[in-house]
C-alpha positions in Angstrom: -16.7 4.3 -4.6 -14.4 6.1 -6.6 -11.3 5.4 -4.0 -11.9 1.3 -5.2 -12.4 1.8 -9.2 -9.8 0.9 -11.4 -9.0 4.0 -13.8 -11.1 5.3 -16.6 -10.0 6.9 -19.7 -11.8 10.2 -18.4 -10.1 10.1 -15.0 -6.9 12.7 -14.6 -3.4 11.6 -13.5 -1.3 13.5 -11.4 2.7 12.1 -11.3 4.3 13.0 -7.5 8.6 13.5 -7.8 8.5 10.5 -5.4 6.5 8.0 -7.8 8.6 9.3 -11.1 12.1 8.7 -9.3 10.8 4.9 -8.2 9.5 4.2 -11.2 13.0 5.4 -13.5 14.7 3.9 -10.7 13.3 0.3 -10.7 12.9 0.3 -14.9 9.0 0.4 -14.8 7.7 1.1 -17.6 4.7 3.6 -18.4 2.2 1.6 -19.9 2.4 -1.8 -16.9 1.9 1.4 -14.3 -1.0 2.3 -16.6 -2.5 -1.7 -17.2 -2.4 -2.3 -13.9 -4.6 1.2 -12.7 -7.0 -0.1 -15.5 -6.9 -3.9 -15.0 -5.9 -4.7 -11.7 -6.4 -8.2 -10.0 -6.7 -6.6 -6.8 -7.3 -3.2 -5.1 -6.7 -2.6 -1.1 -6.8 0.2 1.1 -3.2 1.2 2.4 -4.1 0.6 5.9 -0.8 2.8 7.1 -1.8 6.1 4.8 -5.5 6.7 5.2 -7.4 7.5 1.7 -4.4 5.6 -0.5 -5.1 3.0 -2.4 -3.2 0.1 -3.7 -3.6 -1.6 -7.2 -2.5 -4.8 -8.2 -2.1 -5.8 -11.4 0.7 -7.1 -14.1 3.4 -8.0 -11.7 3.2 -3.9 -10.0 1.9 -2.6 -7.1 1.2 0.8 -7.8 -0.6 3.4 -4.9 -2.7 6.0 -5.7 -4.2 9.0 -3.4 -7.1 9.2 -5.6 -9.2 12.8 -4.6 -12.1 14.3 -7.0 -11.6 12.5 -10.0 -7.8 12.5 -9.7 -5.8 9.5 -9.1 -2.4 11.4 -7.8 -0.1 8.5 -8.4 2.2 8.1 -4.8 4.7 4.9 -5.4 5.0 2.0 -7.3 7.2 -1.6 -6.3 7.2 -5.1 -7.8 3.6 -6.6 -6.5 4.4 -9.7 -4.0 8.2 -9.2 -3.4 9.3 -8.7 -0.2 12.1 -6.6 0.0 14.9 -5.9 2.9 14.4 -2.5 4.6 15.9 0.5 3.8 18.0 2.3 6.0 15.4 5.3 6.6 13.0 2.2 7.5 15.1 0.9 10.4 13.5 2.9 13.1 10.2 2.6 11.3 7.8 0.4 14.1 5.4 -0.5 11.1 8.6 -1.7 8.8 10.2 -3.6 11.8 6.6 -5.3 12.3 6.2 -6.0 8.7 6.6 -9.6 7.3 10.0 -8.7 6.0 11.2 -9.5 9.6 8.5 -11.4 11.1 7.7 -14.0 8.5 3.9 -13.3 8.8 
């Protein structure tokens, strides 16, 4: 299933405003984004956003919408940190029900 494969060198890759700005923001560079699309050590479904996908790999999370042969790039975060919320995330039921609060 394409939504689960890790990327190929003959796959496209579309950059949204949102994924640049996180990953200038947090100092990410290019190529870990890149090793961890080809290598990861795990790939999930984002169970909140049907059809993305999360890939693990190289300390990054990075998430993906992948659609016909594209993998349109969404956000990418530090794989396994947890994080306080943000402020847009404090009337967010999902984010308040996330481990960050409930230590699950």
């Amino acid at each position: 299933m394409f939504a689960h494969r890790p990327l190929t060198a003959d796959d496209d890759v579309k950059i949204t405003a949102h994924f640049l700005k996180q990953m200038k923001a947090k100092g990410f560079d290019g190529a870990a984004v890149i090793e961890a699309l080809r290598n990861p050590y795990k790939v999930t479904e984002v169970r909140r956003y049907p059809g993305q996908v999360r890939f693990c790999g190289g300390g990054l999370a990075v998430v993906v919408r992948p659609e016909d042969g594209v993998f349109h790039l969404i956000t990418v975060y530090l794989d396994g940190v947890v994080t306080a919320l943000r402020p847009d995330q404090m009337n967010d039921r999902a984010a308040l029900n996330s481990r960050r609060l409930t230590g699950r």
